[in-house]
MIKEPA-291259 format. One record per atom (N, C-alpha, C, O, CB): residue number from 1; residue in one letter; atom name; x, y, z. Coordinates in pm, 1 decimal. Atoms other than C-alpha are relative to their C-alpha. Glycine has a CB too. Layout:
<nodes>
NODE   seq   type   atom         xx         yy         zz
NODE   NUM      a     CA          X          Y          Z
...
</nodes>
This chain:
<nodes>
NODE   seq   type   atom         xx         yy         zz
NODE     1      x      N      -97.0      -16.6      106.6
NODE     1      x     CA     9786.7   -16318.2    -6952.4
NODE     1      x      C       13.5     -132.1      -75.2
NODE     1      x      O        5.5     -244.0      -24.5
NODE     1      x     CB      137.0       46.7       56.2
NODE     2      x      N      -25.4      126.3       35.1
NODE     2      x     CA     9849.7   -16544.3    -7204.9
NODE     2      x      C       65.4      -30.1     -131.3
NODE     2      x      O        7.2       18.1     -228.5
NODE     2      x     CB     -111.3      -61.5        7.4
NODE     3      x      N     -140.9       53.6       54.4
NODE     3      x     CA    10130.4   -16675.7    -7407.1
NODE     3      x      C      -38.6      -82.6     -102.6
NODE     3      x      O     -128.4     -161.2      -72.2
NODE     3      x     CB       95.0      -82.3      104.5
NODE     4      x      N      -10.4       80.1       54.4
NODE     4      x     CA    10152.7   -16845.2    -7701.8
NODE     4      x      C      143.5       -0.1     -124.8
NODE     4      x      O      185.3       98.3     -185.8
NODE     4      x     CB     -130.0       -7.6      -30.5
NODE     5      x      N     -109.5       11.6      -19.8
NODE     5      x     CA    10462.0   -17013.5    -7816.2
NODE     5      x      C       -1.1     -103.5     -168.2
NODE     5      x      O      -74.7     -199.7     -146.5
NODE     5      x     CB       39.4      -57.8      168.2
NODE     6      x      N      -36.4      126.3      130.9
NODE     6      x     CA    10527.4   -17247.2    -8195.3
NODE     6      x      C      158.4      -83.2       62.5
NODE     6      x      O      269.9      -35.4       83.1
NODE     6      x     CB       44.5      107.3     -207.0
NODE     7      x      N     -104.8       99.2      -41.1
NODE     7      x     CA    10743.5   -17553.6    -8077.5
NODE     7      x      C      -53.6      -97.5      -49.0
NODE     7      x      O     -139.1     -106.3     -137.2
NODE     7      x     CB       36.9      -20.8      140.4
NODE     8      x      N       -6.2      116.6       18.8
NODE     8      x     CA    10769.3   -17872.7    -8062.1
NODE     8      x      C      -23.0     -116.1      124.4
NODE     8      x      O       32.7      -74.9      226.2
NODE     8      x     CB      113.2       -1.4      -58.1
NODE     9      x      N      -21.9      106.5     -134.9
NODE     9      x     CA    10722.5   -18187.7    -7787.9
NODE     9      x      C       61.2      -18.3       71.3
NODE     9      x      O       23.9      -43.0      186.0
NODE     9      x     CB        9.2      -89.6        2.5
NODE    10      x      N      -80.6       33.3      -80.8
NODE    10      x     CA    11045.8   -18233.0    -7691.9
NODE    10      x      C       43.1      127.1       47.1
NODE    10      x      O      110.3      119.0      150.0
NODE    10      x     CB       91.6      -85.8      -47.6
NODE    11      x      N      -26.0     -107.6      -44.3
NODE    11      x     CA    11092.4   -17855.5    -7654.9
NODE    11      x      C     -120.7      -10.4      138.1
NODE    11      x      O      -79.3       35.7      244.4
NODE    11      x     CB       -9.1      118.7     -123.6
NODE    12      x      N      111.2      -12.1     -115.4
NODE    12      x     CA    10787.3   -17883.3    -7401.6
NODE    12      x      C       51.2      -97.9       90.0
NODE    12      x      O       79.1      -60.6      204.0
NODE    12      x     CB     -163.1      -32.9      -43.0
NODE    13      x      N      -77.9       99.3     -112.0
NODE    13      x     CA    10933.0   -18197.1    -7231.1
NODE    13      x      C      104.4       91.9      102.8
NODE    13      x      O       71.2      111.5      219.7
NODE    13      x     CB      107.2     -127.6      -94.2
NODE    14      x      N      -60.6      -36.3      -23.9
NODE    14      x     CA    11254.2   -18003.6    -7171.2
NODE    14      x      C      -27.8       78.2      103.7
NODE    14      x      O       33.8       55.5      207.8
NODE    14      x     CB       38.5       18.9      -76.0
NODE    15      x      N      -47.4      -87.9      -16.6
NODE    15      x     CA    11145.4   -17694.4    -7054.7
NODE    15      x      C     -141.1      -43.8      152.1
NODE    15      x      O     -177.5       36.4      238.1
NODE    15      x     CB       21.1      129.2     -132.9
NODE    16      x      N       71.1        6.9     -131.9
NODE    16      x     CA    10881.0   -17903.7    -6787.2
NODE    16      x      C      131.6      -28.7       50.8
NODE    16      x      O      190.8       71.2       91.8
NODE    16      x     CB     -131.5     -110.5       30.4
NODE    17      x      N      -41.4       27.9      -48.5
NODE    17      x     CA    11123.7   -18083.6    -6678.3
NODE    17      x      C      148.4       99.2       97.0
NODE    17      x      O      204.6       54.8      197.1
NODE    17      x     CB      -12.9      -87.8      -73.0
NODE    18      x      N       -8.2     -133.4      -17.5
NODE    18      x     CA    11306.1   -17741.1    -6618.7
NODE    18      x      C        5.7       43.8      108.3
NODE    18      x      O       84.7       54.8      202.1
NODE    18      x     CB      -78.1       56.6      -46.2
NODE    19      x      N       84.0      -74.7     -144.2
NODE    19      x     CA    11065.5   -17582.9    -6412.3
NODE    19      x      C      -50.3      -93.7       98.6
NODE    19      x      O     -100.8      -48.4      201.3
NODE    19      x     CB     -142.2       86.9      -39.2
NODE    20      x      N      -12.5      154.3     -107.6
NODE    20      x     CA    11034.7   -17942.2    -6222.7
NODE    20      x      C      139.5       37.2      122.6
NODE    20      x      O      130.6       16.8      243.7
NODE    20      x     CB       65.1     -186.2     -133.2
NODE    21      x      N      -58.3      -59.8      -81.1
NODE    21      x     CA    11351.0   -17789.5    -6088.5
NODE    21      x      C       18.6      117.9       54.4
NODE    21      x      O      134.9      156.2       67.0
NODE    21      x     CB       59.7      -20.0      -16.9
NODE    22      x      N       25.6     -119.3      -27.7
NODE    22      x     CA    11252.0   -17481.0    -5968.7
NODE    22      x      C     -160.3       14.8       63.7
NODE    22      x      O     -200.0      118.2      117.5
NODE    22      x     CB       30.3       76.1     -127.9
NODE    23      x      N      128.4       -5.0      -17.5
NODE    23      x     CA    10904.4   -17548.9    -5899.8
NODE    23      x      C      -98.6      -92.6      -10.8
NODE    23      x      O      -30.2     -193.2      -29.7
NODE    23      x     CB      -28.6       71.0      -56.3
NODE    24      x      N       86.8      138.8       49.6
NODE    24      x     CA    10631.0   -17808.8    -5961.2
NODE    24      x      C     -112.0       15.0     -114.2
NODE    24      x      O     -196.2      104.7     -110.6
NODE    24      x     CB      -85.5      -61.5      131.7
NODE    25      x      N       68.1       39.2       79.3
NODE    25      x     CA    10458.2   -17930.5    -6257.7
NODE    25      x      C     -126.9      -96.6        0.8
NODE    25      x      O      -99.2     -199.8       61.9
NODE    25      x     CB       74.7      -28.9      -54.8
NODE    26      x      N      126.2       89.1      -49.9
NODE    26      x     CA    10086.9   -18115.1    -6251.3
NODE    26      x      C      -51.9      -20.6     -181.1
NODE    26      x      O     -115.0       61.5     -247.6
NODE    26      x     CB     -143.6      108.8      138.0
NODE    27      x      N       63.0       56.0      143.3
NODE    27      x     CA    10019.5   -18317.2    -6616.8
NODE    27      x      C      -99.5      -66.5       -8.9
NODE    27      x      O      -96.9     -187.4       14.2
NODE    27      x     CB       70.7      -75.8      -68.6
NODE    28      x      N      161.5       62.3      -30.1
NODE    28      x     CA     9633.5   -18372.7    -6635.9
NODE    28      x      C      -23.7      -93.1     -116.9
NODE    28      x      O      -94.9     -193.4     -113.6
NODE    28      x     CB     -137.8      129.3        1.3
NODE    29      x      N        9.0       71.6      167.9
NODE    29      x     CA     9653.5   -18502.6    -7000.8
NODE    29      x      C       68.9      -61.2      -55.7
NODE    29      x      O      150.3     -119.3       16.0
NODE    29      x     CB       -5.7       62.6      -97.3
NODE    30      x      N     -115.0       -8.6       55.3
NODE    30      x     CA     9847.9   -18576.8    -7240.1
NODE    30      x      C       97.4      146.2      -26.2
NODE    30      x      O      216.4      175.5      -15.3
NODE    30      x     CB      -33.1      -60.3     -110.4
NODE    31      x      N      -92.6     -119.9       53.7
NODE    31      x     CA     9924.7   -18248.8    -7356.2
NODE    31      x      C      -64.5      134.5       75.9
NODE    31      x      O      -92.2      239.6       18.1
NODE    31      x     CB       -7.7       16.1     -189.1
NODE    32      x      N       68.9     -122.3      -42.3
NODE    32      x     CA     9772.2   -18021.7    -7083.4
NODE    32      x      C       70.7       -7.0      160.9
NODE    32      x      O      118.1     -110.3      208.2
NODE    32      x     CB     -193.8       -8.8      -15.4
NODE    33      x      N       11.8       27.5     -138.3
NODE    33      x     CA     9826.4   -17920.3    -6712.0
NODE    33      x      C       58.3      140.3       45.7
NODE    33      x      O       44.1      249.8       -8.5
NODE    33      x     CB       82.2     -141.5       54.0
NODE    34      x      N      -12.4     -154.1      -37.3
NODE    34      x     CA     9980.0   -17666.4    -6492.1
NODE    34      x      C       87.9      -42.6       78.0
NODE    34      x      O      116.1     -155.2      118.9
NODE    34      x     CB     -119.7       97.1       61.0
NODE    35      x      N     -135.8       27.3      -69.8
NODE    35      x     CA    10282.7   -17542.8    -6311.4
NODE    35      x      C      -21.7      110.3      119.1
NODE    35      x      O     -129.0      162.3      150.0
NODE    35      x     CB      152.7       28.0     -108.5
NODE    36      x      N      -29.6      -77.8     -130.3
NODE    36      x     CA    10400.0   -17335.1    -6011.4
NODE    36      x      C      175.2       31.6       42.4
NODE    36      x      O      233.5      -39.2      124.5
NODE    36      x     CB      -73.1      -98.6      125.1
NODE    37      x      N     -130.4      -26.2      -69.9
NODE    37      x     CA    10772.9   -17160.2    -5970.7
NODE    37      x      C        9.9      111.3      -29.2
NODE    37      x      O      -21.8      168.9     -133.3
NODE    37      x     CB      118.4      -71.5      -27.6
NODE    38      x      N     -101.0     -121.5      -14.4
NODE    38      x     CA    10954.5   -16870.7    -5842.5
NODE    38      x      C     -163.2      105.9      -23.5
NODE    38      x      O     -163.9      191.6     -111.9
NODE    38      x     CB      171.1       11.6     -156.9
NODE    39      x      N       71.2      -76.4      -37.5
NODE    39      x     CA    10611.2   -16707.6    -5751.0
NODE    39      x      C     -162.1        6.6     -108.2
NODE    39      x      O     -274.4       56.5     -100.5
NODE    39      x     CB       96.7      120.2       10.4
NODE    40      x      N       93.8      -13.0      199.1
NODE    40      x     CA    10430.2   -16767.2    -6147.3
NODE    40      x      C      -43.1     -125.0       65.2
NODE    40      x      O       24.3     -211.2      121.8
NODE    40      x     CB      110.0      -10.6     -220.0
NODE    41      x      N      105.0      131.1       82.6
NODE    41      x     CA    10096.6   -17010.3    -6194.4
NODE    41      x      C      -61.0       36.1      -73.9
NODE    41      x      O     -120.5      142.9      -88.8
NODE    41      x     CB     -100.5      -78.1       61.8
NODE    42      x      N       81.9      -29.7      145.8
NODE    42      x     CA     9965.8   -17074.7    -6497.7
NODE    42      x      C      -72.3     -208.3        2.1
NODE    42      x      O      -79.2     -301.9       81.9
NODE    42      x     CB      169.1       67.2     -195.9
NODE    43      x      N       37.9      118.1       52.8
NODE    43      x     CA     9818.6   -17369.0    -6697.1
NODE    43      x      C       62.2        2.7     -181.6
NODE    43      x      O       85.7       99.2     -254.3
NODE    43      x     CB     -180.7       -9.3       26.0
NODE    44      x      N      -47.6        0.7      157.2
NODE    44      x     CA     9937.9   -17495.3    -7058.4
NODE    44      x      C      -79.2      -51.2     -102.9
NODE    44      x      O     -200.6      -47.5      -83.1
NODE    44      x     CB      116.4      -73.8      -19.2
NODE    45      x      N       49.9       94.6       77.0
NODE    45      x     CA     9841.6   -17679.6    -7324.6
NODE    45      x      C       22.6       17.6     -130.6
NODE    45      x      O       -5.0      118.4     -195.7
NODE    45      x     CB     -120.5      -15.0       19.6
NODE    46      x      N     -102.7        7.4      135.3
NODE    46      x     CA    10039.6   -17811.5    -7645.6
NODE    46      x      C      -63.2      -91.0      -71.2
NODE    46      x      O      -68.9     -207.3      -31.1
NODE    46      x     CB      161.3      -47.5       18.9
NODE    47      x      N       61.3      107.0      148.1
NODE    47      x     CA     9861.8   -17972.7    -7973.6
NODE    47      x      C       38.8       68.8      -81.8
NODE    47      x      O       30.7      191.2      -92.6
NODE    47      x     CB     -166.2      -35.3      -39.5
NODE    48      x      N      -59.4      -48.2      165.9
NODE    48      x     CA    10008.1   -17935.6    -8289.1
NODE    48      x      C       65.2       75.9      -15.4
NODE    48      x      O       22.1      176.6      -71.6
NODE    48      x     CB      -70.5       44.0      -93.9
NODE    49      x      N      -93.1      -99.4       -8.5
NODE    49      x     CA    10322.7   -17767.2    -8250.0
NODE    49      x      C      -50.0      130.5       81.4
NODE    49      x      O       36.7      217.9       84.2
NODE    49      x     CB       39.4       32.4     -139.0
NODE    50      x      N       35.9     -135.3      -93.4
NODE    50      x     CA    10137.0   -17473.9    -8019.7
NODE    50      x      C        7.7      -32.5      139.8
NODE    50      x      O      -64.3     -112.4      199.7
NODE    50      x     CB     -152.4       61.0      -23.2
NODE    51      x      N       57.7      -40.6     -165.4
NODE    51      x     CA    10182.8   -17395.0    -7667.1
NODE    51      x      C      -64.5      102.2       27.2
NODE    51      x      O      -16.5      212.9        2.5
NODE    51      x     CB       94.3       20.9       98.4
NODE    52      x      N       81.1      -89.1      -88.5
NODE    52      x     CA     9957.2   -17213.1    -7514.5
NODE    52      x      C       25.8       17.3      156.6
NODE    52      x      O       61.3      -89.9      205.8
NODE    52      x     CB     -132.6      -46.1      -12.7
NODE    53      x      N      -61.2       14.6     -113.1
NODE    53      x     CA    10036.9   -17110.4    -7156.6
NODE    53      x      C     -103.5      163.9       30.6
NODE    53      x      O      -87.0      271.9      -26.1
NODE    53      x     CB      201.2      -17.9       -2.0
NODE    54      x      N       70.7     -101.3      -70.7
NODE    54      x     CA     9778.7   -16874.4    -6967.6
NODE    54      x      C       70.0      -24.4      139.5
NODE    54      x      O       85.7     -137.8      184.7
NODE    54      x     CB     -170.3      -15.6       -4.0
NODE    55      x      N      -38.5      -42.1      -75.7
NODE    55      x     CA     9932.8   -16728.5    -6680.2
NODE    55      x      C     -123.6      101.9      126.5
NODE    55      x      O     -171.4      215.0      117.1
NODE    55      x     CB      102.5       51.8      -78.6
NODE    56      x      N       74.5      -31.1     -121.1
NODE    56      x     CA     9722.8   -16692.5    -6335.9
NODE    56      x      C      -18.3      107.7      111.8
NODE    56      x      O     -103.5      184.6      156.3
NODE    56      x     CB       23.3      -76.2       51.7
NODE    57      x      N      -55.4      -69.2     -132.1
NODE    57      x     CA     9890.8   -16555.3    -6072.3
NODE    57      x      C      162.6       39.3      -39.4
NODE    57      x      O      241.9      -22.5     -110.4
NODE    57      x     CB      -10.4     -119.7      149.2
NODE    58      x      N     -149.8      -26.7       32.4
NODE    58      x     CA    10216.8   -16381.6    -6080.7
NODE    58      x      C       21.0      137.1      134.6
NODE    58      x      O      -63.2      213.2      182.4
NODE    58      x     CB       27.0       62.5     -207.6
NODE    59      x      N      -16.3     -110.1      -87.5
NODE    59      x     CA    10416.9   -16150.5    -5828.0
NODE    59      x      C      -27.4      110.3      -59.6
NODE    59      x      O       16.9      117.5     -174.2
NODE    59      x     CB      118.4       11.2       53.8
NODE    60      x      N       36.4     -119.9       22.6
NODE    60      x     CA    10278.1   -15805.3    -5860.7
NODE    60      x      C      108.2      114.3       -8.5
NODE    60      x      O       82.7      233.9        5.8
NODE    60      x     CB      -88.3       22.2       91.6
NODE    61      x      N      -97.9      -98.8       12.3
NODE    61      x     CA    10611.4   -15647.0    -5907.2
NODE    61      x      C       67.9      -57.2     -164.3
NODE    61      x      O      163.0      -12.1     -228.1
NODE    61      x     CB      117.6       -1.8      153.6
NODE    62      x      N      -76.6       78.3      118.3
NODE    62      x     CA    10669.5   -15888.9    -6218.9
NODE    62      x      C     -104.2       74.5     -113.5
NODE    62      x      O     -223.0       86.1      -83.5
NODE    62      x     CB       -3.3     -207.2        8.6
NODE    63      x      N       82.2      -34.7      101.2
NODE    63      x     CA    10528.9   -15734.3    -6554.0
NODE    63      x      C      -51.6     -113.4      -48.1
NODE    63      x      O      -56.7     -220.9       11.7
NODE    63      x     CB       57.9       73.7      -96.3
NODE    64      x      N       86.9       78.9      106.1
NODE    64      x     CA    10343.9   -15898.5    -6839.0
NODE    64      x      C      129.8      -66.9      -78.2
NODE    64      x      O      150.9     -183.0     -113.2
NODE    64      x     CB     -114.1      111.2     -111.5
NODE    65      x      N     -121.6       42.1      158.2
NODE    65      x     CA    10684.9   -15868.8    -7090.4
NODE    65      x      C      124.5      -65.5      109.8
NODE    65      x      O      225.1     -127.5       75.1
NODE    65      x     CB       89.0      204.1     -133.4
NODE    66      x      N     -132.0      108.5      -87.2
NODE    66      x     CA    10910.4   -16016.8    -6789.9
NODE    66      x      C      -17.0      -95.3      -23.2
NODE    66      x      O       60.0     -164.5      -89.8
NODE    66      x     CB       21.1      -19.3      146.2
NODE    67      x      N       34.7      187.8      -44.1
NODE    67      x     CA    10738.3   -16341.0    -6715.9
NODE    67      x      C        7.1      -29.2     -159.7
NODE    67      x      O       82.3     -125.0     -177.6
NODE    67      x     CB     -205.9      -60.3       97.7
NODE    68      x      N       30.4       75.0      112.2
NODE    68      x     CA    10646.1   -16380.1    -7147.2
NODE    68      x      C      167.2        0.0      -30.8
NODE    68      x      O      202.0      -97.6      -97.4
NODE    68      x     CB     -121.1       72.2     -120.1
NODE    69      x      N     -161.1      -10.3        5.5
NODE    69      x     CA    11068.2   -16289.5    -7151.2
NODE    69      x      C       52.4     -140.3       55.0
NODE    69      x      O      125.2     -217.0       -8.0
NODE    69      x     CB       64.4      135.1      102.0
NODE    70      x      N      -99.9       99.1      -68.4
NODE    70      x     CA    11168.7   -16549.8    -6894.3
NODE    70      x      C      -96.9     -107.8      -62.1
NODE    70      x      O      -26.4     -203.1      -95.1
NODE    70      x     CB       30.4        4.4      191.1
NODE    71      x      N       61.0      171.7       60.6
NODE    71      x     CA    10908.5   -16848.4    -7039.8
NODE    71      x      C       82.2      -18.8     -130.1
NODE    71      x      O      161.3     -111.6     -147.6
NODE    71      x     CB     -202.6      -12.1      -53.2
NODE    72      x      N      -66.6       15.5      132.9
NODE    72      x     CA    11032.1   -16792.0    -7385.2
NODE    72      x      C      178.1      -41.3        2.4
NODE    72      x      O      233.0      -85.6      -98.4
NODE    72      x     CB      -26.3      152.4      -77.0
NODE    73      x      N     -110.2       -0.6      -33.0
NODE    73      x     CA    11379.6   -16814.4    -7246.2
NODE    73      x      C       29.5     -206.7      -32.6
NODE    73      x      O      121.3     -262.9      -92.3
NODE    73      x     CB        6.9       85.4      169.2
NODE    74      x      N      -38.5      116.2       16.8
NODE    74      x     CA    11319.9   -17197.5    -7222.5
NODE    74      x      C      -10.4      -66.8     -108.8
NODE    74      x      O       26.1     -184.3     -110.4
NODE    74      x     CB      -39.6      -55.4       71.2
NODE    75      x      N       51.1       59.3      175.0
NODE    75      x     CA    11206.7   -17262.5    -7618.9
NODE    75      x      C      144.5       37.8      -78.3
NODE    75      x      O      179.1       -7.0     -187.6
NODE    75      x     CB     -172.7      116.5      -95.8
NODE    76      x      N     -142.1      -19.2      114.4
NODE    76      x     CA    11556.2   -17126.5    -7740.6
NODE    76      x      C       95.8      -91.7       10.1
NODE    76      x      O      194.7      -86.0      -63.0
NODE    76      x     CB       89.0      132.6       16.2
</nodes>
């Protein structure tokens, strides 16, 4: 699955630092890497106002429009 999101930097800062509490974050780049909480892995990656966020693994009771529901939750 995979997500894409129009923001900004500090909206991406925020919403690691976030899921830092809930889960763990791994920043390979500057603007790339991957996370792990509450059952969801994915990987990201933000240039030029876009996130991108492909989604890996997820509990099998969680839909597609949940998990893109609860990510988007942290850009508002």
């Amino acid at each position: 699955m995979k997500i894409q999101i129009n923001t900004n930097a500090d909206k991406v800062n925020e919403a690691l630092t976030k899921i830092r509490e809930v889960g763990s974050v791994s920043i390979d780049g500057d603007n790339t890497g991957s996370f792990s909480a509450k059952g969801v892995k994915g990987r990201f990656l933000y240039d030029d106002g876009t996130l991108v966020i492909v989604i890996d693994d997820k509990p099998w009771l969680a839909s597609d429009s949940m998990i893109e529901s609860e990510i988007k939750k942290f850009f508002k």
